[in-house]
C-alpha positions, 0 to 999 in steps of 0.5 A, spaced: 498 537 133 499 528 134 505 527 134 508 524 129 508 515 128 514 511 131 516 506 129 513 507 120 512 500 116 510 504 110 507 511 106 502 512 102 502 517 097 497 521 092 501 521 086 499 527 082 499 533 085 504 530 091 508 526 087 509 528 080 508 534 077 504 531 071 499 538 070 504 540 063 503 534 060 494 533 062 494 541 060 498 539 054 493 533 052 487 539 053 491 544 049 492 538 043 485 536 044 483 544 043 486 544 037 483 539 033 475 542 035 478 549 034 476 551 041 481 556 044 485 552 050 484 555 057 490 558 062 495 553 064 494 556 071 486 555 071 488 547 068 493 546 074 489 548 079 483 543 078 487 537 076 486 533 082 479 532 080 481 529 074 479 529 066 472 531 067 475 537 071 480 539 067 475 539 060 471 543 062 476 549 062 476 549 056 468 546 054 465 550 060 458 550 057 457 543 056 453 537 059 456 531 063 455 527 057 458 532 052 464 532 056 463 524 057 464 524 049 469 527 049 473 523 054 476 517 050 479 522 046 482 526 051 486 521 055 488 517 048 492 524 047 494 524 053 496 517 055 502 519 048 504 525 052 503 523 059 511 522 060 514 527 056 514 534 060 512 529 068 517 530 073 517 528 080 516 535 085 523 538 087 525 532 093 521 527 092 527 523 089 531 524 096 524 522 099 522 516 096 531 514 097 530 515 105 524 511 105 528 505 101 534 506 105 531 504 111 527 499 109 520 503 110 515 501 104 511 506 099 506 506 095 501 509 091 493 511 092 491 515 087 484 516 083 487 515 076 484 510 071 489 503 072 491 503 065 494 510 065 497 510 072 501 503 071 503 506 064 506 512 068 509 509 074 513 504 068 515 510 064 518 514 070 520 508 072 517 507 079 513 501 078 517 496 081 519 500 087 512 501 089 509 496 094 503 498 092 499 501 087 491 501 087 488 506 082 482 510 081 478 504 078 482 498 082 476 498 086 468 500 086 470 506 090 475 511 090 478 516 094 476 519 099 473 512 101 478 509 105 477 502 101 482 504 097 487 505 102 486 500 105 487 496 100 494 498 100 496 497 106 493 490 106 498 489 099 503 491 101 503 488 108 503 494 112 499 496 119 494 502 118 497 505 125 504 506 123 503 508 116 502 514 113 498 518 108 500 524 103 496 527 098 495 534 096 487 534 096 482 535 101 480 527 100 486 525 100 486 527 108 479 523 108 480 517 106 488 517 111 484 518 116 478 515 115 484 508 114 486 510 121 492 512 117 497 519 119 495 524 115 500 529 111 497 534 106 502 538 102 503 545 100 506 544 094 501 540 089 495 542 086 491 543 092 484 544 088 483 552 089 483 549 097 488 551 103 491 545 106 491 547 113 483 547 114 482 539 112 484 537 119 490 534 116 494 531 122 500 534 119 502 540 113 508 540 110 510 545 105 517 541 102 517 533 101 524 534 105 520 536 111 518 529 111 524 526 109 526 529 116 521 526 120 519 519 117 525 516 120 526 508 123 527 509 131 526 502 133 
């Protein structure tokens, strides 16, 4: 195993699946827009599992048999539901709260690198009220690529003043660990998000945790 930075200027985080569990309300959008067609709304477990991959993902649970530009059309609709609910039921996982207070407490900046479109993911962050404590946030359109490039977790790390080499990346998706790794980042995959149908221990991540307490354990300034 490579053992863990000393030294950590900042982490970076995936934030649905490893920060939030946003799943009830991205579901709770799918189920609205259900309604409305009266298509029956698939199994909540079944949306839960795809939410990382994003609303094209999580509307063909319930639209199975259509194309990409049928899904497409049905897009705008969807994340209009779901920016009016994205808050209400949208709560940070079991010991993020005391994760992201040890990393302040010793001075060690996080932020956010996610594929979530900007307009919902700076909405959010205001909602729940992270927006002025993140050193960084970079979305899923802030750039021409999107993880699992590293581009976009370079970035940053360049907006938040921070050395690749003594950072940290944590996410709960295979391309989560890509992108890290590929950034010259430590890699963190969690058990406790949504993971894609996927096992964390066979993306090559440097390090899998299975509670955010088990970094808040181990991410610590020792200099």
């Amino acid at each position: 195993m490579k053992p863990f930075p000393e030294n950590i200027q900042g982490v970076l985080f995936d934030l649905d699946g490893t920060l939030l569990d946003s799943a009830p309300d991205l579901y709770a959008a799918l189920k609205a827009q259900c309604e409305e067609m009266q298509v029956a709304a698939p199994p909540y477990e079944m949306v839960r599992e795809v939410v990382s991959r994003g609303s094209r993902a999580i509307l063909r649970c319930a639209f199975a048999d259509a194309d990409d530009a049928a899904l497409l059309a049905l897009m705008p609709r969807y994340l209009e539901l779901y920016q009016a609910m994205m808050a209400e039921h949208t709560r940070p996982f079991d010991g993020v709260d005391e994760l992201l207070a040890s990393l302040e407490s010793q001075g060690i900046v996080w932020g956010v690198v996610t594929n979530k479109p900007g307009f919902l993911t700076d909405d959010l962050l205001v909602r729940i009220g992270w927006a002025p404590r993140a050193a960084a946030i970079v979305s899923g359109d802030t750039l021409p690529v999107k993880k699992p490039d590293p581009a976009p977790v370079l970035l940053a790390c360049e907006r938040a003043g921070l050395d690749p080499s003594r950072c940290v990346f944590v996410g709960d998706d295979r391309r989560d660990v890509l992108a890290g790794a590929a950034a010259g980042l430590y890699t963190v995959a969690v058990r406790w998000g949504y993971l894609d149908g996927g096992d964390p221990s066979e993306w090559n991540a440097d390090l899998v945790v299975d509670h955010p307490s088990d970094l808040t354990v181990r991410v610590k300034v020792t200099a």
